[in-house]
C-alpha positions in Angstrom: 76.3 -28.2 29.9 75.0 -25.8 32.9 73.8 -22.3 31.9 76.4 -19.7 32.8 76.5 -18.3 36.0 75.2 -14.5 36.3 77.9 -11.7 35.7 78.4 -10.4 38.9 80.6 -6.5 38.9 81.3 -7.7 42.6 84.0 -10.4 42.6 83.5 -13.7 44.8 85.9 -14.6 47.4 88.7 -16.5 46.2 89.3 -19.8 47.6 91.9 -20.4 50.0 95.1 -17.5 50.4 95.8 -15.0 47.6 99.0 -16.1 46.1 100.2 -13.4 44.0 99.1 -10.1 43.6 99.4 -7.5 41.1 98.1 -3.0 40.1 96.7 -2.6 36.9 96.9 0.7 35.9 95.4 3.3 33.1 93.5 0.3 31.4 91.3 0.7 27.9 89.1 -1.9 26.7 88.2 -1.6 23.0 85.8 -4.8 22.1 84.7 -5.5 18.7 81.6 -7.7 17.9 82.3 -11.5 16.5 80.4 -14.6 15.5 80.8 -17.1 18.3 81.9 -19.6 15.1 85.3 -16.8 14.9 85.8 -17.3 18.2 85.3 -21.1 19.0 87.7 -22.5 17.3 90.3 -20.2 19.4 89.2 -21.6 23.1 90.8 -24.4 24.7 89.0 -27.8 24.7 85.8 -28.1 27.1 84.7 -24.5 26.8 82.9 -22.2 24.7 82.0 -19.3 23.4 80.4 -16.7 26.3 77.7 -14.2 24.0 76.1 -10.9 24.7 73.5 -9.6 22.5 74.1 -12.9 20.7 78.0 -12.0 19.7 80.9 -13.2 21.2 83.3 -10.3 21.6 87.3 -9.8 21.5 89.1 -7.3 23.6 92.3 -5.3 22.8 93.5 -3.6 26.2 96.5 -2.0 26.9 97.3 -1.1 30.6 100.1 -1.0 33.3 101.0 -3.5 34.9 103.6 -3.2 38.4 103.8 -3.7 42.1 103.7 -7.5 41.4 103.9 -9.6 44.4 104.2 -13.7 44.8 103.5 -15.2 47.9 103.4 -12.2 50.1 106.8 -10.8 48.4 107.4 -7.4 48.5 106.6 -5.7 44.7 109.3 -7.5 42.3 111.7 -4.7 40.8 111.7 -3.9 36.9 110.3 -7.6 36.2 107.4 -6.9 38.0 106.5 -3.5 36.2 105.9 -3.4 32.4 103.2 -2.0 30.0 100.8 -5.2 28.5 98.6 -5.3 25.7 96.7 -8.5 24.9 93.9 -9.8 22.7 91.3 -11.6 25.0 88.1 -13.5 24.2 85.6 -14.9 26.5 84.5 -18.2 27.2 82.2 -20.2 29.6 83.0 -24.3 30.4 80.4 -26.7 31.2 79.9 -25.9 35.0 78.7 -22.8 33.7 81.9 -20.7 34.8 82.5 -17.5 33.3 86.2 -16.7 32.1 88.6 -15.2 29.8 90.7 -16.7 27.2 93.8 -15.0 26.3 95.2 -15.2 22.9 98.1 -13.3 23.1 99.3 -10.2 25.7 102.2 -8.4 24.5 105.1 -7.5 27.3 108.6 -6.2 27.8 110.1 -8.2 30.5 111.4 -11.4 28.9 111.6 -13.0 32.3 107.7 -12.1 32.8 107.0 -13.7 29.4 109.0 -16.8 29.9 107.9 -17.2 33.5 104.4 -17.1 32.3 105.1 -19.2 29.5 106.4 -21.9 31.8 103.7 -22.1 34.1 100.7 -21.6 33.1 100.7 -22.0 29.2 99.6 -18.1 28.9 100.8 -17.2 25.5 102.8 -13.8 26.8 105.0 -12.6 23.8 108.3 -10.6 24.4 107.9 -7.0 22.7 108.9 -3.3 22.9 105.7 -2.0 24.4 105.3 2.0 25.9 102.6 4.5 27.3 102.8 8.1 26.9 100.2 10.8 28.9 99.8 13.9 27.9 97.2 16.6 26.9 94.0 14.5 28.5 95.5 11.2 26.4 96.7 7.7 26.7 99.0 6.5 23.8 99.9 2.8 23.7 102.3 1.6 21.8 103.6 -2.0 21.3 106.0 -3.7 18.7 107.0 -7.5 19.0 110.3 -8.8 19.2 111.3 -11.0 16.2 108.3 -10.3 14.8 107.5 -6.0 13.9 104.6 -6.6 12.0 102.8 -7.7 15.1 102.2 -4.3 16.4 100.0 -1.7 17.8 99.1 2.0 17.9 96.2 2.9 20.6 95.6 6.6 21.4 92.4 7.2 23.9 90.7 10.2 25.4 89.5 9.1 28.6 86.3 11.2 29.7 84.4 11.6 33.0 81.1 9.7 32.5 81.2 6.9 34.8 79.9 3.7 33.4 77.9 2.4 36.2 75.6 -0.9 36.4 75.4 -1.1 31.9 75.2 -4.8 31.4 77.3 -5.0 28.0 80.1 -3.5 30.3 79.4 -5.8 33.0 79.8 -8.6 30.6 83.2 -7.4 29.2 85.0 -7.0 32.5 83.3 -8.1 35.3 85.1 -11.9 34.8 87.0 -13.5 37.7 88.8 -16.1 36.1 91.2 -17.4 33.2 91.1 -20.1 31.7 94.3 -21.7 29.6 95.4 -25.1 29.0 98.6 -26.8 31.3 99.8 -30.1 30.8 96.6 -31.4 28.6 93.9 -30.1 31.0 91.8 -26.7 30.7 92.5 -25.1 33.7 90.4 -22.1 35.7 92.5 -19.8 37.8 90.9 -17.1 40.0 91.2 -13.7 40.6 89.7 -10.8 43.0 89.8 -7.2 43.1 87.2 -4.6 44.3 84.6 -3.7 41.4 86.1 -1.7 38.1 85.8 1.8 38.5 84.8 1.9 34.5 84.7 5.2 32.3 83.5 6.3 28.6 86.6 6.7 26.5 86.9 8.3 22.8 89.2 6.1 21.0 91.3 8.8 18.8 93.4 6.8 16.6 94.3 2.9 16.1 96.7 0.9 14.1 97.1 -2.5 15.0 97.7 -5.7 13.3 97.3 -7.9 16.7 93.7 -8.4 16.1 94.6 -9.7 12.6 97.5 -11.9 14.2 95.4 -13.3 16.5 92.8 -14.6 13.9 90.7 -11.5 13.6 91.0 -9.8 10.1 89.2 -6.5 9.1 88.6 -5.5 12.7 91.1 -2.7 13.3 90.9 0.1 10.8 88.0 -1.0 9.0 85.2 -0.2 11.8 85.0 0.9 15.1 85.2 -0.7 18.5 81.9 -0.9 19.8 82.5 -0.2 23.3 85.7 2.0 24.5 86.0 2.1 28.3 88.8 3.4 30.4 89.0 2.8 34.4 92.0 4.3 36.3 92.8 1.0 37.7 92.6 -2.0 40.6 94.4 -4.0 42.6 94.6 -7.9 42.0 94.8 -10.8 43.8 95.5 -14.5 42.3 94.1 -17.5 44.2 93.7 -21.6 43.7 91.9 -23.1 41.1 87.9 -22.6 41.7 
């Protein structure tokens, strides 16, 4: 298996024309500390754990997603505009490419969850998710369909200390890539956008059981996150396989 290849906060070129495009807005990453043995047996087969300070790491991050585009469309109406939340790992396959591994990413538009679903194996569940602002705060909130005790509560204070060239924070969202698993074969699908603007955050309150659902007991509410970082938001772009 090939080393990884170096994090890089600038993203490389895709390969070949963008074919989708999407604005992620008012994102928070909250990242816990894991044992790469907790996360392995999550990641699809050929890959493995990516570690930092000798942990893996799992994300929860809520954000805004709209202005979605597919093949130079102009941004889809309502389907194309919802508020996400997903529990994300990170993994590295044998070429050494860096990527991440979602486990589940909670959204309101069924059509978006089943369209997902359909073609690209990305475990999207359909759920009753919102974000308030108000008084200097972000308050996420997301309840699945079906299935209420998958939930979560996320309140953040964003703050103005720029986070600029810290490695841990390189490491947790500098990442260019997916991967997921379609039609028996791990897969690695590409994405650019111009480097994170990336902010300290104060994370004010949590309830949550999507850690727990996702295979990550005694995360949320027993201790901390150990790194909370805000960034107003980028621009995507989806390209080819690479």
């Amino acid at each position: 298996m090939s080393e990884p290849w170096p994090i890089s906060a600038v993203a490389p070129p895709l390969a070949g024309r963008a074919t989708a495009s999407q604005r992620w807005s008012n994102l928070v990453f909250l990242h816990w500390r894991v044992t790469p043995e907790q996360v392995a047996p999550l990641l699809p087969d050929g890959l493995k754990p990516d570690v930092f300070d000798g942990s893996s790491w799992v994300g929860l991050i809520p954000f805004v997603l709209d202005r979605a585009t597919v093949f130079g469309s102009p941004p889809v109406p309502f389907f194309g505009n919802f508020v996400e939340v997903n529990v994300r790992l990170y993994a590295v396959d044998a070429r050494g490419r860096r990527g991440v591994v979602f486990v589940s990413l909670e959204a309101s538009r069924l059509a978006a969850v089943l369209a997902a679903r359909a073609l690209f194996s990305i475990p999207y569940m359909w759920a009753r998710t919102s974000l308030d602002l108000g008084a200097g705060e972000l308050r996420y909130s997301s309840t699945r369909h079906l299935a209420a005790g998958a939930h979560s509560s996320i309140v953040v204070r964003p703050t103005t200390r720029a986070v600029v060239g810290e490695p841990l924070a390189d490491f947790l969202t500098a990442r260019w890539a997916l991967f997921t698993r379609v039609r028996g074969r791990t897969v690695h699908l590409r994405n650019h956008h111009e480097p994170w603007g990336l902010f300290a955050a104060d994370l004010v309150s949590l309830e949550d059981t999507l850690l727990a659902t996702a295979g990550f007991p005694g995360l949320a509410g027993t201790r901390p996150p150990d790194s909370v970082l805000y960034s107003p938001g980028v621009t995507t772009w989806f390209g080819t396989r690479g």
